[in-house]
SEPAZA-491855 format. One record per residue (C-alpha): residue in one letter; y, x, z. Coordinates in steps of 0.2 Angstrom, whole numbers, plus 5000, padded with zeros to 4 digits. Each point is the difference from the previous one (the first is absolute). Layout:
<tidrens>
aYXZ...
</tidrens>
This chain:
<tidrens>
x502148645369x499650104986x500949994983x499250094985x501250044984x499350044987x500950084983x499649934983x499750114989x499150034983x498350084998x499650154986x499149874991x501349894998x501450114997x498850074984x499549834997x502149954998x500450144991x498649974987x500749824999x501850064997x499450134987x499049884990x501949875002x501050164995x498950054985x500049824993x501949985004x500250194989x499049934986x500749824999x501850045000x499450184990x501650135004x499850104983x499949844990x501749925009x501050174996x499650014982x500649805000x501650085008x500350094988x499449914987x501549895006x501350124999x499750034984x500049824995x501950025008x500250154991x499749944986x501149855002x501450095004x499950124986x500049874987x501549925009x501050154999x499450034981x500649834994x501750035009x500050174992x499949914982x501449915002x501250184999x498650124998x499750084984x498550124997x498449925008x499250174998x498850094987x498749914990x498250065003x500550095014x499149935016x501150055014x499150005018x500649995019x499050195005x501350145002x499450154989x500950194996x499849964983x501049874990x498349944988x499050015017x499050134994x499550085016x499249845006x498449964992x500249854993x498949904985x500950084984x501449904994x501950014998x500750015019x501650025007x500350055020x501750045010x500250165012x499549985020x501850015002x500449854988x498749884997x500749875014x501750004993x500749864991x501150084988x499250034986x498950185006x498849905008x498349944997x500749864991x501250064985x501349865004x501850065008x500149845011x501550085007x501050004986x500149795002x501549925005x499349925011x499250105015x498450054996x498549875002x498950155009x500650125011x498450134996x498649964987x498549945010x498450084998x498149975003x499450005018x498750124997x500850084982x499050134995x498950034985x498249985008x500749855008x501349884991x501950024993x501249874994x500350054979x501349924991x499949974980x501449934985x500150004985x502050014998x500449825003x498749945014x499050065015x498450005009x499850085017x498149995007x499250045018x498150025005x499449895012x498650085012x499349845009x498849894996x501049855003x501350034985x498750144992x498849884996x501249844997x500650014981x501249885002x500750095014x499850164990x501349944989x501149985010x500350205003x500650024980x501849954999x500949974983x501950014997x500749874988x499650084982x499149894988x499150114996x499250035018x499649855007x500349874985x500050004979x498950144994x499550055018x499649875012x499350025020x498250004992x500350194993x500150145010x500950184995x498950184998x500350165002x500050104985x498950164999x500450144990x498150044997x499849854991x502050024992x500249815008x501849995008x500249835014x499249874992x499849805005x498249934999x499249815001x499749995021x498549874994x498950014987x501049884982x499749825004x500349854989x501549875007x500649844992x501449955007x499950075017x498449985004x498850154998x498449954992x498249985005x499349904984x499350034989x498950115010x498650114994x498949935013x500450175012x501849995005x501050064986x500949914988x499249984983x501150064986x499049974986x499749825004x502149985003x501050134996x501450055011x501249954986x501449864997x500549935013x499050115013x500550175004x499350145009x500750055018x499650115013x499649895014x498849975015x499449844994x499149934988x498350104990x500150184989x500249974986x498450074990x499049994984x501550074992x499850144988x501050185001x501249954986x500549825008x500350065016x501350154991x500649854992x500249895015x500850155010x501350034986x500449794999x500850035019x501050174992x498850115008x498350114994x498150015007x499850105015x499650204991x498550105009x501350135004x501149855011x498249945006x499750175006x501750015007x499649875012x498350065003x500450185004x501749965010x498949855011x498650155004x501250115009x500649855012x499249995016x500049825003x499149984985x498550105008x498949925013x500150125012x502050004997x499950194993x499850084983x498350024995x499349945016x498949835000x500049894982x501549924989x500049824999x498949954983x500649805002x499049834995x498650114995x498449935005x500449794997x499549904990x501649974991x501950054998x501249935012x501849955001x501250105013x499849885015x498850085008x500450235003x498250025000x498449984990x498949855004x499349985014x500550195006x501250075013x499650194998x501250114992x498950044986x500449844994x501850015002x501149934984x501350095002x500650184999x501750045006x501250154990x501150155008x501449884999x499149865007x499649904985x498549885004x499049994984x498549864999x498250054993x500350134990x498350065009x498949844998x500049824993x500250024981x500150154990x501650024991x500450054981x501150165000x500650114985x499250184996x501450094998x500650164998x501350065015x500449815001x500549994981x499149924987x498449875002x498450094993x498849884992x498950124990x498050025006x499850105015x498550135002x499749945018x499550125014x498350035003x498949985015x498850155011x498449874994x500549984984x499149844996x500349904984x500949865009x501449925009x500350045017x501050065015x500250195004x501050095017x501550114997x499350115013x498750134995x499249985017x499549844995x498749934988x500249964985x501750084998x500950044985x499450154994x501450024985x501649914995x500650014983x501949994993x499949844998x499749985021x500850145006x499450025021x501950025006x500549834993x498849915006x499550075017x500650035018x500850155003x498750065012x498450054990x499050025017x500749805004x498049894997x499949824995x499349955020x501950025000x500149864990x501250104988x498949924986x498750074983x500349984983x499049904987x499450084984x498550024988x499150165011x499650114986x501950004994x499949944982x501349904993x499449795000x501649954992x501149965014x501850045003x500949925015x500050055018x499749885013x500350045019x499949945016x498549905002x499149814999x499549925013x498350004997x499650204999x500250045019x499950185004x500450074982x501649955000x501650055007x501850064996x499450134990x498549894991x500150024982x498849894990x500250064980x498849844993x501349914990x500950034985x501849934996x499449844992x498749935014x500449945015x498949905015x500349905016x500150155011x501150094990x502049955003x501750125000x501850035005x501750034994x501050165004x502150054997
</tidrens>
């Protein structure tokens, strides 16, 4: 008898055929579980940690610790050779960095000015922590006070806690001052690097555009019949008061002068176009801001810009939209998360004069390459038509724009509104950002010059600065 054995084995065909299969499982397995996505969480989690042990640390340093630090000085976690981190290029501001050889140490000469070892008790920290990635194209922790409280920030990279506001949040920590997270400065403000081109030192700002609150519920009635809280039907007076809150309508149809006088009832002043455009020019050089994650490169967010009304802050972007151009926030160099300053309604802000003063007189508005005799938006960029072919005193170019000339409005960095020949029409009050209703012409840098001090409309709201 004859036995026949015969070895089982594959043929080409179905070795490829397998191997296609396998690629196709691995490729769905690599997007599904997305490896570059998972390490930015990691670290995204670190610094959550980070962040909670530095203000554990801080709050036991209060108890003995006596000097907090230098107010208006924003000290950050990068090591630099230079003490005011002038060889790193950072957005202007006042900075503060430690040595290579120091900036982990925890007494006193490192990135964070507290001398932790000093404590009778051991210190909370045996090095200061720093960013996972901690450089200045990337992200750095920063730490803020104004002599009696403290706010440490971190940037988050993915898009589960990038795009979560109520997760962004939670990567601002306050120490125990009244004056930082209660009183005059509740968690719905948020602090700003000053800017010596605008003579602003560290300033805080309304996170939210002013709503109206009774009691504490932020308001929705009486509303214009878009979203925003009617001021001239009810004023926000009495036993209502304005707030910087998520919820609730903007408050609109409010004049220049009531919203100064609103701002000054909570101890505090209208946002000045030179702190607008210290927020504004500090958020263009931050790369998360940017679609494409790098300075210059993509669009900047321009907000609820194309809806059909103003929104509250449940929803981080515009409606109906998941795009970055209609992002509502813009995030700062010390990780202050600032809502629609871009888009939703525009706000009042003072002309002023290196941030003194409120100028009210007439301006002789800027004029427009077609010239016509009427209202209408005109491009910062000369590359663009119509541009704005002369700016006057009155709207000087570098207080009001970006500080790239060559940077176009498919950038989304916004246009300004004004009468195109240039003549004065009686106006006298800037208003930035943007309505929701004017799309593409707005941005952080739109600047709509229509009003005068005494008008007011149901696009048009503000916030408070100190």
């Amino acid at each position: 008898m004859v036995i026949h054995q015969y070895s089982k084995s594959f043929t080409l065909i179905e070795l490829l055929i397998t191997l296609g299969i396998l690629g196709v499982l691995m490729a769905v397995v690599v997007i599904t579980i997305n490896p570059a996505e998972f390490l930015k969480q990691s670290r995204d989690t670190k610094r959550m940690s980070d962040i909670s042990n530095l203000q554990t640390a801080i709050n036991l340093y209060l108890f003995e610790g006596s000097s907090l630090g230098t107010p208006g000085v924003t000290y950050i976690s990068i090591p630099a050779a230079n003490s005011d981190c002038s060889d790193l290029n950072l957005p202007a501001g006042s900075w503060h960095c430690a040595t290579s050889d120091n900036y982990l140490k925890v007494d006193g000469t490192g990135w964070l000015p507290l001398n932790f070892s000093a404590l009778t008790i051991s210190s909370p920290l045996s090095v200061l922590p720093v960013d996972p990635q901690n450089s200045v194209s990337e992200s750095y922790y920063t730490y803020s006070t104004d002599g009696s409280g403290f706010v440490i920030t971190a940037v988050p990279e993915s898009n589960k806690y990038r795009n979560n506001s109520d997760l962004l949040t939670g990567f601002v920590a306050s120490g125990a001052s009244d004056k930082l997270v209660g009183g005059n400065f509740p968690n719905g403000w948020v602090f700003v690097p000053g800017d010596p081109n605008f003579k602003t030192p560290g300033f805080w700002v309304m996170k939210y555009e002013a709503k109206c609150v009774s009691g504490n519920t932020p308001l929705t009635s009486p509303d214009t019949g878009y979203h925003t809280y009617n001021n001239s039907s009810q004023p926000c007076a009495g036993d209502r008061y304005i707030a910087s809150t998520s919820e609730g309508y903007p408050i609109t149809n409010i004049s220049h002068n009531t919203a100064k006088a609103y701002c000054q009832s909570i101890g505090a002043h209208l946002l000045t176009n030179d702190e607008y455009m210290t927020i504004v020019r500090n958020a263009e050089q931050v790369p998360v801001n940017w679609s494409n994650n790098q300075v210059g490169n993509g669009v900047l967010p321009r907000g609820n810009s194309n809806s059909a009304a103003a929104q509250d802050g449940s929803s981080i972007y515009g409606t109906g939209y998941t795009d970055h151009t209609h992002l509502r926030t813009l995030t700062l160099s010390n990780g202050s998360v600032i809502w629609d300053i871009a888009g939703n309604v525009y706000d009042h802000v003072q002309r002023s004069n290196d941030n003194a003063g409120d100028l009210t007189n007439t301006m002789v508005l800027p004029a427009c390459s077609d010239a016509q005799a009427a209202w209408g938006w005109c491009k910062y960029a000369s590359t663009e038509s119509p541009y704005v072919s002369s700016w006057t005193d009155d709207v000087a170019k570098d207080k009001v724009a970006p500080s790239n000339t060559s940077w176009t409005s498919s950038q989304n960095i916004g246009q300004v509104y004004t009468y195109k020949n240039g003549t004065n029409q009686g106006t006298t009050v800037f208003l930035r950002g943007g309505g929701w209703g004017d799309g593409a012409s707005v941005g952080p840098f739109a600047l709509n010059l229509l009003l005068g001090h005494w008008q007011h409309g149901h696009s048009v709201g503000f916030r408070c600065a100190r």
